[in-house]
Backbone as CSV, one residue per row, in Angstrom:
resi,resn,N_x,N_y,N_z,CA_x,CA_y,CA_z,C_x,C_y,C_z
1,UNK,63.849,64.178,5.890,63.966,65.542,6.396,65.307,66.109,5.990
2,UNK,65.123,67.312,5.223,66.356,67.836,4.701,67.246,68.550,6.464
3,UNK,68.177,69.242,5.970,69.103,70.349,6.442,68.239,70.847,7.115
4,UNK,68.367,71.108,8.701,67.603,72.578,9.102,68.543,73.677,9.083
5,UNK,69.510,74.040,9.180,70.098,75.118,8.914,69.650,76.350,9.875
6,UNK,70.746,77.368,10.171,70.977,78.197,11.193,69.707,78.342,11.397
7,UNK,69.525,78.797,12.981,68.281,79.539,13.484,67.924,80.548,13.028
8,UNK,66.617,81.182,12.500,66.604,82.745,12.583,66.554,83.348,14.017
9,UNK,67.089,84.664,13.910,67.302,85.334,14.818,65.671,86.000,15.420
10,UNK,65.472,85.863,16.704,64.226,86.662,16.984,64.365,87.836,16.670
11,UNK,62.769,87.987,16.603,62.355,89.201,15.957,63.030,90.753,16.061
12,UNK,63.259,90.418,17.586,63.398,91.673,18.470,65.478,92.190,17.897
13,UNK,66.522,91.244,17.341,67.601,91.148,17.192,67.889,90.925,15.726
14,UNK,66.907,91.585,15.033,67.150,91.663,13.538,67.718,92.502,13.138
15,UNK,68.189,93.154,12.071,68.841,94.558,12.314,67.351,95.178,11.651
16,UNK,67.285,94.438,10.204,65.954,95.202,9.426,64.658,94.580,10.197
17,UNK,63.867,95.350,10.876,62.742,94.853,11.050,61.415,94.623,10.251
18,UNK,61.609,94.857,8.869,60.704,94.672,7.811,61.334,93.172,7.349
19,UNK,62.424,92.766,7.707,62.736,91.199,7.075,62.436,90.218,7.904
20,UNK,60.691,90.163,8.362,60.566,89.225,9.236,60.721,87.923,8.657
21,UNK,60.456,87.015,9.206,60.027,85.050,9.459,59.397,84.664,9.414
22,UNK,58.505,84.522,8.288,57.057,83.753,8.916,57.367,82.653,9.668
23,UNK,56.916,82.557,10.672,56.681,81.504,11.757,55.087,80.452,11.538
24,UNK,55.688,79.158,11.913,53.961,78.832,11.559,53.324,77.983,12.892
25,UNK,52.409,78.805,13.639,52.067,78.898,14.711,51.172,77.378,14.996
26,UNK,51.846,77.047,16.139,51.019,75.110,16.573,49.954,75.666,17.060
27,UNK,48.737,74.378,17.576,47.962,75.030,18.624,48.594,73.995,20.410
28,UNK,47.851,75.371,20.907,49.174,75.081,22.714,48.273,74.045,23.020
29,UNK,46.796,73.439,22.467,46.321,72.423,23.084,46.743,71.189,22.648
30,UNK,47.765,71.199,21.496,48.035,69.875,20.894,47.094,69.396,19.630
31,UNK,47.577,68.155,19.356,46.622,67.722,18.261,45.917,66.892,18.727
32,UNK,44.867,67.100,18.138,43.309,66.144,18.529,43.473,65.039,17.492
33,UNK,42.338,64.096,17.848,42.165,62.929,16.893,42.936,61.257,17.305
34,UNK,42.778,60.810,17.078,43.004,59.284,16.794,44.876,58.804,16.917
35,UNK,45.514,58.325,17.677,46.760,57.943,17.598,46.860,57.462,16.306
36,UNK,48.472,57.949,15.164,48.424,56.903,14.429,48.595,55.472,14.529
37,UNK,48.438,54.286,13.601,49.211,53.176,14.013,50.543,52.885,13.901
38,UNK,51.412,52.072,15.258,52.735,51.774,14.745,52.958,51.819,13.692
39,UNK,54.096,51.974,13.028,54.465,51.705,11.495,55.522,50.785,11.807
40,UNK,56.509,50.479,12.971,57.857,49.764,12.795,57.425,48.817,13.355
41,UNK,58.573,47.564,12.588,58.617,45.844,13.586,58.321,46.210,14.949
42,UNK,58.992,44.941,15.552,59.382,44.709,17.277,60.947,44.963,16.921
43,UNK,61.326,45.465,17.773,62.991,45.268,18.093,63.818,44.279,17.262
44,UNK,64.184,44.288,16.443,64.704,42.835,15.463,65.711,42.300,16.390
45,UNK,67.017,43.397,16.789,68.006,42.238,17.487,67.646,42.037,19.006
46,UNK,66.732,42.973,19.586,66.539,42.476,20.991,65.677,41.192,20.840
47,UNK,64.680,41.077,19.765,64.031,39.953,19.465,64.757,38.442,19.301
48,UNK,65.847,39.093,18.362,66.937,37.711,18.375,67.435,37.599,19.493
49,UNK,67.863,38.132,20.143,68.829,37.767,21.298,67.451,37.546,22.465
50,UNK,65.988,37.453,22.634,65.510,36.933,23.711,65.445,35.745,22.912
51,UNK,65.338,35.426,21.497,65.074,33.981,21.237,66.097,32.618,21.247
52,UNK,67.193,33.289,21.130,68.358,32.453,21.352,68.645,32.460,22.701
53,UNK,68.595,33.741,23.572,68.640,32.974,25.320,67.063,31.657,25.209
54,UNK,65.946,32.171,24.843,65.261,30.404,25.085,65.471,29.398,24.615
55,UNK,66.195,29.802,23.280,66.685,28.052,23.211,67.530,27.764,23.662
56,UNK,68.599,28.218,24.167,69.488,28.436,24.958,69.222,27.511,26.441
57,UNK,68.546,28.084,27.145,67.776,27.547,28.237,66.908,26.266,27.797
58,UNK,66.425,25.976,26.996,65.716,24.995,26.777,66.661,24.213,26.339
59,UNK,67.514,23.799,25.497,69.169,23.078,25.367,69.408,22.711,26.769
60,UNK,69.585,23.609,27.502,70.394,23.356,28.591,69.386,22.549,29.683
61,UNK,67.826,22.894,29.640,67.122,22.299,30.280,67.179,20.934,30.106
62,UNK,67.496,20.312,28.892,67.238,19.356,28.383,68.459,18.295,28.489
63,UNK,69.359,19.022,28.997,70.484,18.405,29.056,70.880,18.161,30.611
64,UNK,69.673,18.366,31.343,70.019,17.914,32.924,69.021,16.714,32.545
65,UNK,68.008,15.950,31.637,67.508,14.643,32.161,68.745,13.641,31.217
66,UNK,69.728,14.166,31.296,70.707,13.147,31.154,70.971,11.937,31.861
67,UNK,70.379,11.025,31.778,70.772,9.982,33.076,72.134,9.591,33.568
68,UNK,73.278,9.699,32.622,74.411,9.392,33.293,75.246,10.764,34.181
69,UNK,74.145,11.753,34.135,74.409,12.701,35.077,74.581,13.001,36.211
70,UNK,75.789,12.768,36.915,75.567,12.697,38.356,76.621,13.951,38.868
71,UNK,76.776,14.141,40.748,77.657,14.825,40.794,78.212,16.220,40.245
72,UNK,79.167,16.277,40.651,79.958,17.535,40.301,79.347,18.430,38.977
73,UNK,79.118,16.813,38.120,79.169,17.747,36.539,77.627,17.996,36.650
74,UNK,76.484,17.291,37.274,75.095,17.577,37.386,75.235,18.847,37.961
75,UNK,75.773,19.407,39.213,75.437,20.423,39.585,75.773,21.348,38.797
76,UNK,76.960,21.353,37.551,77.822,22.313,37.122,76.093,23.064,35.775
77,UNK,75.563,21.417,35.558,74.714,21.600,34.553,73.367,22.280,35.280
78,UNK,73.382,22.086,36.161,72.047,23.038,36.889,72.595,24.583,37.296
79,UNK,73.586,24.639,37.407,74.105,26.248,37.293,74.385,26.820,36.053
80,UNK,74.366,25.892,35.095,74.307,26.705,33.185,73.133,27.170,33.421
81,UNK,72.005,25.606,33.731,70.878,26.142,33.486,70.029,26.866,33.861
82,UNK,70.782,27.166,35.434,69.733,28.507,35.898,70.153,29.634,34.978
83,UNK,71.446,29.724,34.961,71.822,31.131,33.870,71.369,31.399,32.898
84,UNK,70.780,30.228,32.076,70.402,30.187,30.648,68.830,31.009,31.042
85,UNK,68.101,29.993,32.282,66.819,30.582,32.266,66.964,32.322,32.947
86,UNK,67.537,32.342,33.962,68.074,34.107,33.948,68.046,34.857,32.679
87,UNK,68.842,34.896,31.573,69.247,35.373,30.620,68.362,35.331,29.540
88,UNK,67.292,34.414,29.423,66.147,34.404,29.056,65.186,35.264,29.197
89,UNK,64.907,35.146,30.968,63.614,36.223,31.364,64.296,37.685,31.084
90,UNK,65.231,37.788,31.731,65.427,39.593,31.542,65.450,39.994,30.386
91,UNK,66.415,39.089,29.204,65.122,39.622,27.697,64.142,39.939,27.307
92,UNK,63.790,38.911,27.662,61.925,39.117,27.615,61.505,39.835,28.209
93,UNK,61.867,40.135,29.682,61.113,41.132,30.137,61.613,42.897,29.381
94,UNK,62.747,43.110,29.159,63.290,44.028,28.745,63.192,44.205,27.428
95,UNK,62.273,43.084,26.523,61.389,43.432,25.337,60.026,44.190,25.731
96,UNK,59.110,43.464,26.966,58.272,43.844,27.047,58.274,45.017,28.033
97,UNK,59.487,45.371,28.358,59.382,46.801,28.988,59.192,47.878,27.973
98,UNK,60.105,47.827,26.751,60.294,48.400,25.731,59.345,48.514,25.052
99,UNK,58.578,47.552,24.803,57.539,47.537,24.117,56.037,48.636,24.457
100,UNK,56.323,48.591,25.746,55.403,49.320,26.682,55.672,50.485,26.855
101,UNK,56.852,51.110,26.741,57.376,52.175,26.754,57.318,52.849,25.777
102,UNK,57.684,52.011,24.326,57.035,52.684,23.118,55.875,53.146,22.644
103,UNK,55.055,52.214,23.414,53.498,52.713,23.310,53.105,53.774,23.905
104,UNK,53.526,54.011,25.482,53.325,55.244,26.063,53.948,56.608,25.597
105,UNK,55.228,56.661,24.667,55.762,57.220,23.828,55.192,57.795,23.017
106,UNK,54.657,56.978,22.217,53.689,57.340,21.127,52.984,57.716,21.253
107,UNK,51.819,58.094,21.836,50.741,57.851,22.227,50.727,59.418,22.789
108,UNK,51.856,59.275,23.856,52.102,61.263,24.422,52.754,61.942,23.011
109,UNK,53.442,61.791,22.224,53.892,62.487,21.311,52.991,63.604,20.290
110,UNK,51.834,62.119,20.247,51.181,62.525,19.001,49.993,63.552,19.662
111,UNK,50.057,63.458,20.957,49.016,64.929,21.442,49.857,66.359,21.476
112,UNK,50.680,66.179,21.038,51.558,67.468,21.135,51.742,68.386,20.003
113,UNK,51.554,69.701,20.429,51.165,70.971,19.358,52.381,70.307,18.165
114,UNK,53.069,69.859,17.974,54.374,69.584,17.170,53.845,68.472,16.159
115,UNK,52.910,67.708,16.695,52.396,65.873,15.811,51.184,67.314,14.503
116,UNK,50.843,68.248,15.163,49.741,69.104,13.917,51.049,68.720,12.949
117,UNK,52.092,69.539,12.864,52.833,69.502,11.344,53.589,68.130,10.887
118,UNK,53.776,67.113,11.959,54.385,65.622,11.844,53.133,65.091,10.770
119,UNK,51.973,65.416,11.287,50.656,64.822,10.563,50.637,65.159,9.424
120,UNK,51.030,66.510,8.773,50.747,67.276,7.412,52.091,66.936,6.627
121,UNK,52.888,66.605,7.154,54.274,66.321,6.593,54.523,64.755,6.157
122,UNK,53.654,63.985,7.087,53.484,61.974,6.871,54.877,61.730,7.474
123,UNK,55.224,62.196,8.553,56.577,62.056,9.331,56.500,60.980,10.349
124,UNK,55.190,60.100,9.957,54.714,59.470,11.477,56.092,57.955,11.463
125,UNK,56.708,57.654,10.443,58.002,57.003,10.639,59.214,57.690,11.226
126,UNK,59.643,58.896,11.212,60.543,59.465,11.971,60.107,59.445,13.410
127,UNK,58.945,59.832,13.513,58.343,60.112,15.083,58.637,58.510,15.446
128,UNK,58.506,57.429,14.959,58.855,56.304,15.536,59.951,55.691,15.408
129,UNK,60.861,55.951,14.575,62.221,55.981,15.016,62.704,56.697,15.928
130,UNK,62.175,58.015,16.346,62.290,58.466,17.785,62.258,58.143,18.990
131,UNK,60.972,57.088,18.901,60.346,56.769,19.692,61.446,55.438,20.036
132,UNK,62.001,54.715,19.217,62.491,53.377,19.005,64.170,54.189,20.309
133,UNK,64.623,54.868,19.886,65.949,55.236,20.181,65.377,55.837,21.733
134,UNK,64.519,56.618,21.698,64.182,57.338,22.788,63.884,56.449,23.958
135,UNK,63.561,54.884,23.619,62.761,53.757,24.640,64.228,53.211,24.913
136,UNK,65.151,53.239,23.986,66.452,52.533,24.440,67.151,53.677,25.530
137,UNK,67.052,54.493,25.079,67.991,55.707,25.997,67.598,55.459,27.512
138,UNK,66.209,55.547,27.715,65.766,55.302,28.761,65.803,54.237,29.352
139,UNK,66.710,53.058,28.478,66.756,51.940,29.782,68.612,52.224,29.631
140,UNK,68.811,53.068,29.703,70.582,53.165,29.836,71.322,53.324,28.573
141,UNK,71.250,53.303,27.358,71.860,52.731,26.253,72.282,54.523,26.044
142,UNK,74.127,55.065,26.001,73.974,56.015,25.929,73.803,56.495,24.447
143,UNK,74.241,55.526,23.260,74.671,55.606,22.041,73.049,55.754,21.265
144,UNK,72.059,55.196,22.309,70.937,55.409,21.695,69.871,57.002,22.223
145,UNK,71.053,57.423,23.079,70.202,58.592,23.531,70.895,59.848,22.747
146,UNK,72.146,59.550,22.063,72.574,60.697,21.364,71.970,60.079,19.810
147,UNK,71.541,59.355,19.168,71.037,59.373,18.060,69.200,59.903,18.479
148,UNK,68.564,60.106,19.580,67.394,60.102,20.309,67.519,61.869,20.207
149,UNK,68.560,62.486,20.314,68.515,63.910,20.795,68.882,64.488,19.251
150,UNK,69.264,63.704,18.467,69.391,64.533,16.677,68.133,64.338,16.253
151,UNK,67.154,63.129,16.911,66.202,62.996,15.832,64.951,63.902,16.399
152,UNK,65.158,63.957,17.326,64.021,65.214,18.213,64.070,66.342,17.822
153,UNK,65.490,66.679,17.796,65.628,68.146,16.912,64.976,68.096,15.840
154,UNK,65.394,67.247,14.877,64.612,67.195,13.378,63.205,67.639,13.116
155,UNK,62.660,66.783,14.681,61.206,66.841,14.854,60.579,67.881,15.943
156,UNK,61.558,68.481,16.037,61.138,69.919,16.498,60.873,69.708,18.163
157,UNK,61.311,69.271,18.533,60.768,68.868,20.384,61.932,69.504,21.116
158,UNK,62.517,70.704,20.741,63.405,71.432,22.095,62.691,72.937,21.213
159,UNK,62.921,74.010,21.987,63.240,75.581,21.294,63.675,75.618,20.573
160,UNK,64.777,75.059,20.599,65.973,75.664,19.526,65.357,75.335,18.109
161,UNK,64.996,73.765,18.181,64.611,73.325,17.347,63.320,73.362,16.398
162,UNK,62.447,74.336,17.079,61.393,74.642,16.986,61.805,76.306,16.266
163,UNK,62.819,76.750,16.783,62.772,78.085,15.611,62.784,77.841,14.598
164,UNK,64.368,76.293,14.544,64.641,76.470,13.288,63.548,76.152,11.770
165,UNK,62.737,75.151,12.211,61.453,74.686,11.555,60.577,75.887,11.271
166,UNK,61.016,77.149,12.320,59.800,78.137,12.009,58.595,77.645,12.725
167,UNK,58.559,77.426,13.537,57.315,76.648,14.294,57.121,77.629,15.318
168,UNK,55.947,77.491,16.215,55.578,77.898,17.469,54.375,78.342,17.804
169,UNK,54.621,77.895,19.328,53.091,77.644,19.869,51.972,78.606,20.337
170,UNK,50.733,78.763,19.559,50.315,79.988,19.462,49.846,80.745,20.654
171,UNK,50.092,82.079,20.879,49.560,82.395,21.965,48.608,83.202,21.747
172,UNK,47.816,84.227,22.933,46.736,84.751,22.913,46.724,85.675,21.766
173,UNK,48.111,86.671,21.328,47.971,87.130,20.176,47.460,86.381,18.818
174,UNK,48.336,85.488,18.601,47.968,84.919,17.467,46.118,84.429,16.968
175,UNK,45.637,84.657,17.807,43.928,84.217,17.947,43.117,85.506,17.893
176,UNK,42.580,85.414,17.238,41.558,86.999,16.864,40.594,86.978,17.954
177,UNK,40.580,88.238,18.605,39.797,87.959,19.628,38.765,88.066,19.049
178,UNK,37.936,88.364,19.727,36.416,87.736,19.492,35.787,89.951,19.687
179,UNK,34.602,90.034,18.512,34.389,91.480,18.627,33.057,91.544,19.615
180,UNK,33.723,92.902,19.820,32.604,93.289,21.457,31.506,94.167,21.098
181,UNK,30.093,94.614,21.258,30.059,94.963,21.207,29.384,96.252,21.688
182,UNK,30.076,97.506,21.264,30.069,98.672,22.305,28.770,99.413,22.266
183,UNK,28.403,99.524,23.759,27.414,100.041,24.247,27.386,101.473,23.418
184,UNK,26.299,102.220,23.443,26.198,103.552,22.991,26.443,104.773,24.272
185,UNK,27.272,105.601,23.777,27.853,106.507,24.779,26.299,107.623,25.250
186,UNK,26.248,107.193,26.535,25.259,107.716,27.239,25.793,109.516,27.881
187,UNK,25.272,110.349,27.532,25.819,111.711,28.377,24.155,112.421,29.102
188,UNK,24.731,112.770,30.168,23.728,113.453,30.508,23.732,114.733,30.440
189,UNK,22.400,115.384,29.973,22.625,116.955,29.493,21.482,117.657,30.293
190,UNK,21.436,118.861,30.611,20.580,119.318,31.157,19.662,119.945,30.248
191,UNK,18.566,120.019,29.825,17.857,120.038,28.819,17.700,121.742,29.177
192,UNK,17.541,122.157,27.629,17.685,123.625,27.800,16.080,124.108,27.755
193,UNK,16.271,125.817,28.074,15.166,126.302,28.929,14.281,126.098,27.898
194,UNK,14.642,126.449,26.305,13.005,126.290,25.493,12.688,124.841,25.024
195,UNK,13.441,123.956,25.817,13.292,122.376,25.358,11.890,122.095,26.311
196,UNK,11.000,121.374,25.829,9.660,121.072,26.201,9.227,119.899,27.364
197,UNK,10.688,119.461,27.038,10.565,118.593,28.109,11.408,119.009,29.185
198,UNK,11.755,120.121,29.241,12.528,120.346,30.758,10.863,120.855,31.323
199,UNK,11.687,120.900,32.764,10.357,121.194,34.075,10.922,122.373,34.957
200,UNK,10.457,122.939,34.973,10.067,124.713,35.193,9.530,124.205,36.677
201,UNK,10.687,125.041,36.949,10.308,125.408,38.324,9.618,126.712,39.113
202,UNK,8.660,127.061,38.960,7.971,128.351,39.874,8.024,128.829,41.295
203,UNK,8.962,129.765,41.145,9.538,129.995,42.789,8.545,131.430,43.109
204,UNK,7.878,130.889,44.303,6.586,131.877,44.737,6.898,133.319,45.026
């Protein structure tokens, strides 16, 4: 995705009003059809770092059937090893939070009037690098929520960002209404005296 470059100015704050914008109008119901599939890995370094807390823990598990283990230093080794197994699960679980989060991510993105031009453009790797930064932001990471808020812009998910693309979501104007059609104009006339079908009245 190149440069988006300054906003245009709405319509209404142009000076020439013959130098419009084409704008290219979403639909407000979103896009229909089929989620794409992931395109990115799993997490590479959250992946490393849950696999080295298990071996980690499993080392350390392995090092309490020490038999000359007794005492002081046994207990010292059953408090590594609860830590090791601690430091283990909350990886893992905080892969598979992530993991879950990306999916629900995805999944809402791509129904949104914005995935019509992501689809025509083959942007469905940016939308998941979005998605990747956007799942970290949300478990705290602030460094991943300011690379999360450049790449949204790119992809058009605030106003602002949506002028600059020239985008927007169509409303009742933009849709041709539908043609009506008009009854024939009924008048009532009083039919004149040599018309054959008026009715004559005979007053005695």
């Amino acid at each position: 995705m190149g440069g988006m470059g300054p906003a245009p100015k709405p319509e209404g704050a142009r000076r020439r009003r013959n130098a419009t914008v084409a704008m290219t109008p979403l639909p407000a119901e979103g896009r229909k059809g089929r989620t794409p599939k992931w395109p990115l890995l799993d997490d590479v370094v959250l992946t490393a770092r849950r696999d080295q807390a298990l071996r980690k823990a499993a080392e350390l598990e392995l090092a309490l059937l020490e038999p000359d283990l007794k005492g002081r230093a046994k207990a010292a080794a059953e408090k590594k090893a609860d830590a090791g197994r601690e430091a283990a699960l909350i990886l893992t679980k905080q892969l598979e939070a992530q993991q879950q989060l990306e999916g629900e991510l995805w999944r809402d993105l791509w129904r949104t009037p914005q995935a019509v031009m992501w689809e025509q453009l083959k942007w469905s790797r940016e939308v998941a690098q979005y998605v990747r930064w956007k799942s970290r932001a949300e478990a705290g990471d602030l460094d991943a929520a300011k690379e999360a808020r450049q790449l949204g812009d790119r992809l058009g998910l605030t106003p602002l960002a949506m002028l600059r693309l020239r985008w927007k979501i169509a409303e009742a104007d933009d849709v041709k209404p539908a043609s009506r059609k008009r009854r024939p104009a009924t008048t009532s006339r009083r039919p004149r005296p040599d018309d054959p079908r008026a009715t004559l009245h005979v007053v005695e």
